[in-house]
N, C-alpha and C positions, 0 to 999 in steps of 0.2 A: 455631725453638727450642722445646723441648720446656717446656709447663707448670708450675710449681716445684710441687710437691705438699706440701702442708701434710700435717704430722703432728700424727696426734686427740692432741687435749689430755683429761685428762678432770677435770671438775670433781667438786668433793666437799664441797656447800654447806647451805644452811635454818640456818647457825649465825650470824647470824638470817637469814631470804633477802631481806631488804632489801638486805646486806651480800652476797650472794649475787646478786641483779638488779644492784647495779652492777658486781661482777667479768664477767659474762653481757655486759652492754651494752658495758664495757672493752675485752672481747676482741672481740667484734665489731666497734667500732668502729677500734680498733687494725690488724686485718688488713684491713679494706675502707679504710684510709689507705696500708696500706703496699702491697697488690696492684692496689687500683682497682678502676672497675666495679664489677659486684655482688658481690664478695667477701663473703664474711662468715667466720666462724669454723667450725672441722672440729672437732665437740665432741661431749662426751657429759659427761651432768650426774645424779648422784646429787644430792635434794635429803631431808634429815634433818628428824624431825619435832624443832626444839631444844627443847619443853618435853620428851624423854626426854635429851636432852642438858644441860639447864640443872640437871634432877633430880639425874644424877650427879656433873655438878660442886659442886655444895651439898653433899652425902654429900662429897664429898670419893674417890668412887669411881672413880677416874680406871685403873685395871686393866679394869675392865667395860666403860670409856668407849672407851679401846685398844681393846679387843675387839670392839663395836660399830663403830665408823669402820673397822677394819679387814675385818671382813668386807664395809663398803661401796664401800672400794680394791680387793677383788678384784672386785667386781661391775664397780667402771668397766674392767677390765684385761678381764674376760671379756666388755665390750660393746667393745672396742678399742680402748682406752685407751691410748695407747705412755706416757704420763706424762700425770703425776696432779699437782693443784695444791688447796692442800687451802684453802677460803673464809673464811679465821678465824686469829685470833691464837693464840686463847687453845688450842685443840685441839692446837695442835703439841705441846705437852704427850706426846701420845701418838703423835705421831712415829716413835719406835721399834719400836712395836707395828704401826704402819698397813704402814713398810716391809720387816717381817721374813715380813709377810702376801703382797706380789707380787713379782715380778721385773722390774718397771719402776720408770724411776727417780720420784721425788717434789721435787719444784721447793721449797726449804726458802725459805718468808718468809723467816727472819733472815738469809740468806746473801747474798738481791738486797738487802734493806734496808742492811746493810754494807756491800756495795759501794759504791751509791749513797752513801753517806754518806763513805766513801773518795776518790769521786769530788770530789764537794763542795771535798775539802782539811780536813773535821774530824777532831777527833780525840775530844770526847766531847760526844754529844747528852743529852738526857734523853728520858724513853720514857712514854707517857699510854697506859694500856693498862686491861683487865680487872683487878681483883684480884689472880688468877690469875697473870695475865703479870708486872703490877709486883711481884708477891713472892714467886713462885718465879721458880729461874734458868734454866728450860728458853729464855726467851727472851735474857734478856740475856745471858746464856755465851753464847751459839750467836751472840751481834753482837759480845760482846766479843772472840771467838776471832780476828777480824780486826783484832786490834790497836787497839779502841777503848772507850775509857770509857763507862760508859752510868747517868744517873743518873736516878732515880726520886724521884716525891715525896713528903712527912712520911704517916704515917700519919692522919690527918684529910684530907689532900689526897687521898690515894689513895680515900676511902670516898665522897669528893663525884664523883669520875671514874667509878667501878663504879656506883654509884647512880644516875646518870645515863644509861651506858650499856644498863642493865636495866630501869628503869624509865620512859625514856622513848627510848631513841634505836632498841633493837631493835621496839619498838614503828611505829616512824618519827614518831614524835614529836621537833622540834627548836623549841627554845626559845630566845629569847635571854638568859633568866636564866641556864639554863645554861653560854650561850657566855660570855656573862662572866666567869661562875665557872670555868669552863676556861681563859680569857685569862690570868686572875688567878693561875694555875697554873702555867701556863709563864714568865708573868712570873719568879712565884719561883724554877722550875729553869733558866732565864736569869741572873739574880742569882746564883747557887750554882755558873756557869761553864758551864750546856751551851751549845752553842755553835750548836744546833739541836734540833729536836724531832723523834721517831718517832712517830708517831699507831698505835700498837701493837694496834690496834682498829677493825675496818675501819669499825664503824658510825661511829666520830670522824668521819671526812671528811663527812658529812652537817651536821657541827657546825663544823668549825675548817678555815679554808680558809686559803694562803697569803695572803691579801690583807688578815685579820686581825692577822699578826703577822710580824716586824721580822726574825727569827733563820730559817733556811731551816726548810720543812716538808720531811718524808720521810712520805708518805702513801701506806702500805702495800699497798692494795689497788691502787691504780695501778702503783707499782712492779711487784708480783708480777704483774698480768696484764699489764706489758711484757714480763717477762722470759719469759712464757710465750709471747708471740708473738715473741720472737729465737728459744726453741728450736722452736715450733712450723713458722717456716720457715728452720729452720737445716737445710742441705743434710743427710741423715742420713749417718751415716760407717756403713764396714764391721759393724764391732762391736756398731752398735745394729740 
């Protein structure tokens, strides 16, 4: 029986590369469970300096920011990239600009996170995410578009979640003053009816793990590098 041949995933990370090292360790460890042996992951990795990334986001220059990632998705497609998985919540933002830049497809965070949460049997989670993500809708439209509510928290909650992830978690600094005050978060989007939680923000998982709390986690960077190794050894079809 002939080999199954994994198809190059390409990653597109440093936002922050903490966040970045456990998508990297993820996929690796993922495809050496599912092949066996010495498997490990068929990859190529773009990694971004994020303090030119965290610059633009503050500006609020999120067209430049497009710009930049996107000339970095050509780079993994011209190292043989067949699909691209981009290491960050908050960047889907520019989405649109990353995919009008190559001709391979782009593994969308919000679309595995919906699923999974589909899966589950919910109907509306709340979302602990970047500034970014909890107040613009580039993230929650693209989860709600699956038929699901997705709710966010007060504005005083949202500035202890950003502040935390900027100032101490892309750093890899994790606190448990902070985990509390994250507990204490989802408590209240618990109360307010979600019925689970999306950790919107890869560095979270460093901070709030299932065993912390009562209501199911959807912890995004795992998600999305499962879903990268279903496509990466999903038989390839004609068309691709």
């Amino acid at each position: 029986m002939a080999e199954l041949r994994q198809r190059r995933i390409g990653l597109l990370g440093g936002m922050s590369w903490q966040s970045s090292a456990l998508y990297y360790s993820l996929l690796n460890e993922l495809v050496a469970e599912r092949l066996g042996g010495v498997h490990s992951a068929d990859l190529v990795m773009v990694s971004v300096d994020f303090a030119d990334i965290e610059r633009l986001q503050s500006a609020g220059e999120w067209e430049r920011a497009g710009e930049l990632l996107a000339r970095e998705a050509q780079a993994l497609e011209a190292a043989g990239a067949e699909a691209i998985v981009l290491c960050t919540n908050t960047m889907h933002l520019v989405v649109p600009a990353m995919e009008a830049a190559v001709s391979i497809p782009l593994i969308h965070l919000g679309d595995v996170t919906a699923r999974a949460v589909r899966d589950e049997g919910l109907d509306r989670v709340g979302m602990l995410g970047t500034r970014f993500t909890m107040q613009q809708p580039f993230m929650r439209e693209r989860i709600a578009s699956h038929g699901l509510e997705v709710l966010v928290p007060d504005d005083d909650d949202q500035a202890v979640v950003h502040r935390v992830i900027y100032d101490e978690l892309v750093l890899g600094e994790v606190s448990d003053v902070s985990r509390a005050q994250y507990l204490a978060i989802i408590e209240r989007l618990v109360a307010r009816g979600s019925q689970g939680i999306v950790l919107g923000c890869t560095e979270i998982e460093l901070l709030v793990e299932q065993q912390h709390v009562a209501v199911p986690l959807f912890p995004t960077t795992r998600l999305h590098a499962e879903a990268a190794v279903d496509w990466m050894l999903a038989p390839s079809r004609p068309s691709e």
